[in-house]
DRENMAR-809511 format. One record per residue (C-alpha): residue in one letter; x, y, z. Coordinates in steps of 0.1 Angstrom, whole numbers, plus 5000, padded with zeros to 4 digits. Layout:
aXYZ;...
END
This chain:
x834441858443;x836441528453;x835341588489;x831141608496;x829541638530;x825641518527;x823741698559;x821141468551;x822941158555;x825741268576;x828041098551;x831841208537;x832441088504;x835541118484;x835941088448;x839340988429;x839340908392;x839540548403;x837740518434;x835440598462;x835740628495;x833140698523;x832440788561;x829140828578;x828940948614;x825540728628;x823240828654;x825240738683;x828140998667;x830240718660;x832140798628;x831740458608;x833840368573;x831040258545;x832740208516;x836140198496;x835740098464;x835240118425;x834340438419;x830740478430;x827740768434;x827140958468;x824340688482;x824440588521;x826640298515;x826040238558;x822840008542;x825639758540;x825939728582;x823639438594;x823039508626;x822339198647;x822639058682;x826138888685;x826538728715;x829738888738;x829839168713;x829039478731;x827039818733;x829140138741;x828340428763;x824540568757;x823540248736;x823039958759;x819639908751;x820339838716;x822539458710;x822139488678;x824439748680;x828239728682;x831739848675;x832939488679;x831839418645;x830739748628;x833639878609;x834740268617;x837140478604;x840040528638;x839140238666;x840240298698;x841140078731;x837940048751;x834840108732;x833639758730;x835939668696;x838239408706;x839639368675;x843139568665;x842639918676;x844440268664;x844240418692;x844940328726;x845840588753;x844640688788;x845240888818;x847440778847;x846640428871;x843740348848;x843540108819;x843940308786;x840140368772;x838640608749;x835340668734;x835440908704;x832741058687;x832541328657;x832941678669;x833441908635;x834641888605;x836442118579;x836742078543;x839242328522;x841142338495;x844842258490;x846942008508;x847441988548;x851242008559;x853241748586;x855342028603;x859041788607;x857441488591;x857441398555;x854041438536;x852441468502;x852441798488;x850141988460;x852142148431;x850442418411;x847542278390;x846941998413;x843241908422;x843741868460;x841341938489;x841841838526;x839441678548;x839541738587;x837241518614;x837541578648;x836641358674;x836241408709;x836741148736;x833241158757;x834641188791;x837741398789;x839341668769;x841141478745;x840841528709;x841341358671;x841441548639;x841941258613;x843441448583;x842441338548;x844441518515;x842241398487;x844541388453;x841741408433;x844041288394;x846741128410;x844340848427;x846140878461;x843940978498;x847141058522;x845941038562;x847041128595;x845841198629;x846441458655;x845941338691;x845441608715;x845141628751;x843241948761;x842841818797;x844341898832;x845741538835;x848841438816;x847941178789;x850140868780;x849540698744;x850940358737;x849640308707;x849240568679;x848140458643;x848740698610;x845040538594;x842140238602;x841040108571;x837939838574;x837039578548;x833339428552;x833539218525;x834938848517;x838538728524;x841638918513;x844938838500;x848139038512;x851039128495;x854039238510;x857739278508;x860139068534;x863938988532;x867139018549;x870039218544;x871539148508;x868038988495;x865339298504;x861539348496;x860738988483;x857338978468;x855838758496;x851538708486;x849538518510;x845638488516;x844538608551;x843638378577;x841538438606;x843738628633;x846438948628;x848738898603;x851439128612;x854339278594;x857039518613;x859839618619;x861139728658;x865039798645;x864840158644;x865040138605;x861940078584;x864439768579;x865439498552;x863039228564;x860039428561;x858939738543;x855939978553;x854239908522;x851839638512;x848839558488;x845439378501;x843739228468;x841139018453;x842238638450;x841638658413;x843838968409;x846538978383;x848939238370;x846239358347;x842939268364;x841139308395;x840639508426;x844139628450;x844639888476;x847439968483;x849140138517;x852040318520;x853540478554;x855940778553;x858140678577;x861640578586;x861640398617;x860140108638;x856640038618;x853639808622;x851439728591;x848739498605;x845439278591;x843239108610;x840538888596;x837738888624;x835138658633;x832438788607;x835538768575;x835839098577;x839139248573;x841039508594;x843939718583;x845939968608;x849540108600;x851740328621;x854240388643;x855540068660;x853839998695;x856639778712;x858339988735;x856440258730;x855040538750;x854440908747;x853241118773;x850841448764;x850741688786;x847741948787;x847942108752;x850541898734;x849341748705;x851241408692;x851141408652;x851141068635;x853140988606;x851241028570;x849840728553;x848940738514;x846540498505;x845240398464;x843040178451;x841940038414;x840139738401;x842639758371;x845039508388;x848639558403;x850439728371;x847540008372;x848240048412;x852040078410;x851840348382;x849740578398;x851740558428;x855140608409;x853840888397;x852441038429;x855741008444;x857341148418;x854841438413;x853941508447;x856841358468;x860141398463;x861441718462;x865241738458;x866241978429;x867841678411;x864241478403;x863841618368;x867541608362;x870441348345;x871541168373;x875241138371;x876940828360;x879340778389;x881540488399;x882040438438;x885340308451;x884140108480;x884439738459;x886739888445;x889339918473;x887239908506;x889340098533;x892540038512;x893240368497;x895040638485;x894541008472;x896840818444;x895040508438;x891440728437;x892940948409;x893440618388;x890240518398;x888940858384;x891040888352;x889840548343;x886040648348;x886740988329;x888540748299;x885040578296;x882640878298;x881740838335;x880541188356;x881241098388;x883640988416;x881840878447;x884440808476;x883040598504;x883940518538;x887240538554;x888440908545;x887641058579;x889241058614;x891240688618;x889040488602;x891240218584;x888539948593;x885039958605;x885739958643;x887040298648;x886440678635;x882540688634;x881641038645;x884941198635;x883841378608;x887041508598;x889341478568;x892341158571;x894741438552;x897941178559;x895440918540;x895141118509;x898041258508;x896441638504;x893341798517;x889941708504;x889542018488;x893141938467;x891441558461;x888341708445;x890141958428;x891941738409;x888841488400;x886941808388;x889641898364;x889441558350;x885941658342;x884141428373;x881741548397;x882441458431;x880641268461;x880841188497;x880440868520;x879040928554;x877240748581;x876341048607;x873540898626;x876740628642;x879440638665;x882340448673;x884040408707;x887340458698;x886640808683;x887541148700;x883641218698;x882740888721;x885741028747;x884441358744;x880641278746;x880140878758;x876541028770;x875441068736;x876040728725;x872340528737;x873940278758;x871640138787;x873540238821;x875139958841;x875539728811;x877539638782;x876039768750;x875039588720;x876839668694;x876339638655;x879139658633;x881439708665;x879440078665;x876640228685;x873940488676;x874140848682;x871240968705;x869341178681;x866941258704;x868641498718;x868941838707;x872641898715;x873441598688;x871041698664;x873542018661;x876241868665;x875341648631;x874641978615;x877542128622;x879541878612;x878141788580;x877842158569;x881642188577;x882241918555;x879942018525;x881542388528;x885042238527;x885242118486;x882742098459;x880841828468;x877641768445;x876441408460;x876241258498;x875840908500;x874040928538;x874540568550;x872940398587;x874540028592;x873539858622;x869939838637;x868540018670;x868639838700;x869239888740;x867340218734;x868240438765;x868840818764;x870240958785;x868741308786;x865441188790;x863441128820;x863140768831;x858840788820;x860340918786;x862140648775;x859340478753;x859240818734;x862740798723;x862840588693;x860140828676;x862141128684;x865540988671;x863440978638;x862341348640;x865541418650;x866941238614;x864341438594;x865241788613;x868841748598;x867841648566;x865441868563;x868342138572;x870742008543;x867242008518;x867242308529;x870742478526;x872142278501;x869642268479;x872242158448;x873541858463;x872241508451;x871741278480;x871540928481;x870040738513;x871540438522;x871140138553;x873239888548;x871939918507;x867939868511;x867439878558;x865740198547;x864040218515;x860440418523;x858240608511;x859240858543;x862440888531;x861940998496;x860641298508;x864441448515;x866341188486;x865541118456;x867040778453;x868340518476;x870740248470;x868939938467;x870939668482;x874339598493;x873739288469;x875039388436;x874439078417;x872539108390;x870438808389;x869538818426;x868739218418;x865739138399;x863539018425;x864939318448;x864239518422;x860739348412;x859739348446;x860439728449;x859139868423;x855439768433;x855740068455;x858140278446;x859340458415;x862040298394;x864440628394;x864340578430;x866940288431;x870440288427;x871840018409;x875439928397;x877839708381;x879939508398;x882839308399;x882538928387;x882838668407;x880338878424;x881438978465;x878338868479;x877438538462;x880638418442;x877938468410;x879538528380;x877038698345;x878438888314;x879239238318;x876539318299;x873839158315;x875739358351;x874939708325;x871039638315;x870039538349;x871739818367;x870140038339;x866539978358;x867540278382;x870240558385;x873040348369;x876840348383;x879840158386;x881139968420;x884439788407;x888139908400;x888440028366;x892039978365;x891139588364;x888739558335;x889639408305;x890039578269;x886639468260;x885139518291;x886139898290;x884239898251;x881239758270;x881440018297;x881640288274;x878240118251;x876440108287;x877340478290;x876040548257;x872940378263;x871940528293;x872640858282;x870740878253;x867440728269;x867840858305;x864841018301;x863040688296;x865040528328;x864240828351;x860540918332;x858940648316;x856240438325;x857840098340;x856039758334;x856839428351;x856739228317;x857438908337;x857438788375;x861438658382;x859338458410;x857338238388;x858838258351;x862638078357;x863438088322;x863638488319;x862538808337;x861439098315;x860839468318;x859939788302;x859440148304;x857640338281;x857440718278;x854340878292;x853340998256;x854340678242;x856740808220;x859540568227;x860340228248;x862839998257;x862239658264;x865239448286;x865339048294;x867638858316;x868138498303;x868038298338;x867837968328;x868937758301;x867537458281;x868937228255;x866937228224;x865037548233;x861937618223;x860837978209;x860438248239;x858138558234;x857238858253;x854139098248;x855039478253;x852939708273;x852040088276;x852340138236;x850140338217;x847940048199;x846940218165;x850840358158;x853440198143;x856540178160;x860540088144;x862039818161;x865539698151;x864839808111;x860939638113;x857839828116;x854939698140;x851939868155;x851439928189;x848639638189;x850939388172;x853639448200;x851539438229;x849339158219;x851238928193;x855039018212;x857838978198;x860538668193;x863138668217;x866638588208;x868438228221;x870538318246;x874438268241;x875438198273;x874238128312;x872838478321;x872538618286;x870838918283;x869139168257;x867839488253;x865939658220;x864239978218;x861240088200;x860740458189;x857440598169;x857240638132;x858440918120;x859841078156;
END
């Protein structure tokens, strides 16, 4: 069993096949967190609390005889605002004109088997043959009727513990939480290092690494959007661990809003780690028996150093995750008009467009914004979902008709989550624009935010979108969100409701995609903010990829991509070729170089293919070539960061390997050159040491590749580029 319960001890530990993790509830009925770790046995790991008599740290309720006792410094699995812990909390809540205090202490437990569900939240899920159990505590406030069930699912193979919490007020007395966190993880010994993922717009999920200093070390984001300058996912380490040594956790929240990931070093070095649902602005109040459900955390640890950690979780997301129809499937190669022509287009000039992707082998036309209501620039349309028929000269249904007789699939732009003033929606519905009465709104974009809060918009956005996917034979959406969240005001809700709002608008986003998952089960959908504003874990749960950045240069995509795939699977991103000089930085790289890094996700084209050159077009169609015959690798295979493109400056390398080690390909981008060069070399990893493998006519072993490496070729220009492949003997 991965989940014990000792009666003895009173201790919960959980097994992975890489760790251990354990709970003990003490004598006072305080549920304390023991040990997280390499894997260990079932001992008391509590032997590792020293109590002692720490001046101002004090005793809770029923223990004030006892100073060596207390929650300011022993480390428990959910702290809560007044107990005596004044370090971050997880909880803080409380009943109306007092100060928000709880004291919680164990109640019951359950322990079954399979996986616990997040009714309208994304969550984990057990496929058949999955070694899962779940894990419920309940705690119960000592004064008043409010409980806690922390949720544990414990995937046993995959290495991943996903938590939650339920909050429930069972009282007479309405309850109001301001603070709500998804998990409390508590580190007792020495000082940690944290890795996380920052940026901007056009430059997202930087590898940032930094050792903890005494304090909260905060990352967040309060834009409504997980966001581009932080990501709900980060890694607390070892200072001594590398890619392939040493001990990492990492944390990962499902969610697609306003986030807080948190660490706090207190005054004894240990280390405190709380993530969640943003606490700035917000409020929710429980009424007698509501219960307020916390978004799902996954947490993984090894002592086999980073490239160890980001494998399992690729393939826990991929497993246990995602769940469109289209995971196990060739993604299409598409090309998207938007650099293509922006808002400047024609049912005519898209047809080109499409008979010049068809001429190259391509499978898919995506068109993006500007097809619906008036929307010739980016001030006007939003929330007219309706076909610009004088635009394209014919209905959509005639458009895609015609691109599916070319042999091209067919995809959609659309941002439904916006609204623009001058729209007929915003004069037929201003109220469900959140817009803060009395004042002039902020506006992103020159557009505001649909109040998805509200039920009446939630169907509206249903509606509209199902009319549109019933109208043609559309196979891909390309759901897009471009401006972040603020003025927050809605305008159906009660004036004490207005801290709950943000929350709901993102319940409100999964309910509809949830409904599309649901009915159009076909359809390939791509998420989208502004490229990367919402790249989570959360969201992965209703798309299987998500474009990565609006950045499309290739050199500056791989540290966006580097940075992402620490946490997320490679097949995840959407990644394409571009137009030289490059629209976001004036950059300019050989088309081929544009091709093999775009080939690190689902691969496309964003450029006019009317304008490329003879041999550009021969490039294109090699690119195509590649990626269709090892797909399987791109979308499947193992990935390895082979170099770091935020140390090495000479060249970044990766790889992916099929799980069975059967095949590999191996891709460098040149990124800075040197007269009289000296030799470069890269080690493989992920190969099968004792077999021998063919690479360009030359037989190695497995050992030879991964420990001698191989000679790189001298670059022939500024942002060369190369890619080789190695297949088994005899496969």
């Amino acid at each position: 069993m991965a989940i014990r319960f000792d009666s003895k001890t009173n201790t919960f530990t959980i097994h992975t096949v890489k760790s251990t993790y354990q709970m003990k509830v003490d004598d006072q009925k305080v549920l304390l967190h023991t040990y997280f770790g390499s894997p260990a046995d079932e001992s008391d790991f509590s032997y590792l609390i020293v109590p002692d008599d720490h001046g101002f740290c004090a005793q809770p309720a029923g223990n004030a005889e006892d100073r060596n006792y207390s929650l300011d410094f022993y480390p428990q699995e959910y702290s809560v605002q007044g107990s005596g812990d004044f370090r971050i909390k997880a909880l803080k809540a409380g009943f109306g004109g007092r100060v928000p205090a709880l004291d919680l202490r164990y109640h019951s437990h359950q322990i079954r088997e399979g996986k616990y569900s997040l009714p309208g939240l994304p969550h984990f899920f057990a496929n058949d043959g999955d070694k899962v159990q779940t894990l419920e505590i309940v705690l119960k406030d000592l004064y008043e009727d409010v409980y806690v069930t922390l949720l544990y699912g414990v995937f046993e193979e995959k290495n991943i513990i996903t938590r939650a919490a339920v909050i429930e007020n069972a009282g007479d007395m309405p309850m109001e939480i301001k603070r709500a966190m998804s998990m409390c993880l508590d580190f007792m010994e020495g000082r940690k290092e944290l890795i996380c993922f920052c940026g901007k717009h056009a430059g997202e999920r930087q590898y940032d690494r930094r050792t903890l200093q005494y304090g909260i070390t905060e990352i967040g984001s309060n834009r409504g959007t997980s966001s581009h300058q932080h990501n709900p996912f980060a890694i607390v380490c070892d200072k001594n661990t590398t890619e392939d040594y040493g001990k990492c956790c990492a944390v990962s929240l499902l969610y697609s809003g306003s986030f807080q990931i948190q660490a706090e070093v207190d005054q004894f070095e240990g280390t405190r780690l709380v993530c969640g649902v943003n606490d700035d602005e917000f409020s929710w109040i429980l009424k007698k028996g509501e219960q307020f459900v916390t978004p799902e955390a996954v947490i993984s640890y090894t002592d086999n150093g980073l490239a160890d950690l980001s494998g399992g979780l690729h393939r826990a997301i991929y497993d246990n995750l995602i769940r469109s129809a289209w995971k196990d499937r060739k993604r299409p190669i598409l090309v998207n008009n938007w650099e293509a022509t922006y808002f400047d287009f024609t049912g005519d000039k898209l047809m080109e467009i499409a008979r010049q992707g068809a001429q190259i082998g391509l499978d898919m036309l995506v068109l993006d914004d500007g097809w619906f209501g008036k929307r010739n620039d980016d001030n006007s349309g939003l929330g007219d979902w309706y076909v610009n028929e004088e635009k394209l000269g014919c209905s959509l249904r005639e458009l895609v008709d015609q691109i599916n007789g070319l042999g091209l699939r067919f995809g959609i732009w659309i941002e439904p989550e916006m609204i623009s003033e001058d729209s007929d929606l915003y004069r037929e519905h201003p109220e469900w624009a959140m817009i803060i009465p009395g004042r002039d709104p902020v506006r992103g974009r020159n557009q505001l935010t649909l109040d998805l809060s509200r039920q009446e918009v939630i169907e509206y956005m249903k509606t509209s979108i199902d009319n549109l996917l019933d109208s043609a034979n559309i196979e891909y959406i390309k759901w897009d969100m471009n401006r972040s969240v603020d003025n927050v005001f809605s305008a159906a809700a009660p004036e004490l409701s207005q801290g709950a709002v943000r929350h709901k608008y993102i319940l409100g986003l999964y309910e509809v995609m949830e409904h599309i998952h649901q009915k159009y089960p076909e359809i390939l959908i791509e998420g989208c903010s502004g490229g990367g504003g919402r790249y989570d874990a959360g969201m992965l749960f209703y798309v299987p990829q998500i474009w990565c950045s609006d950045n499309t240069d290739a050199i500056e995509r791989l540290r966006i991509h580097y940075g992402t795939s620490f946490g997320y699977p490679m097949s995840t991103v959407a990644a394409h070729v571009s137009v030289c000089p490059n629209h976001q930085n004036g950059r300019v790289t050989p088309f081929k170089t544009r091709g093999i890094c775009a080939m690190q996700g689902s691969f496309g084209y964003e450029l006019d293919l009317g304008k490329l050159t003879d041999e550009e077009k021969e490039e294109a169609k090699k690119q195509v070539a590649v990626y269709n015959e090892h797909y399987r690798l791109f979308q499947n295979g193992n990935y390895y960061r082979l170099t770091s493109p935020m140390d090495n400056h000479d060249f970044t390398a990766w790889s992916y390997v099929m799980p069975d080690g059967s095949k590999a390909v191996l891709s460098v981008v040149y990124t800075d050159l040197h007269a009289n060069p000296k030799p470069l070399h890269i080690k493989w990893k992920g190969l099968i040491p004792n077999a021998r493998y063919i690479l360009e006519g030359r037989e190695y072993t497995g050992a030879a590749l991964m420990q001698g490496g191989i000679v790189l070729p001298k670059p022939e220009c500024n942002y060369d580029s190369y890619m080789v492949v190695a297949n088994l003997k005899d496969r």
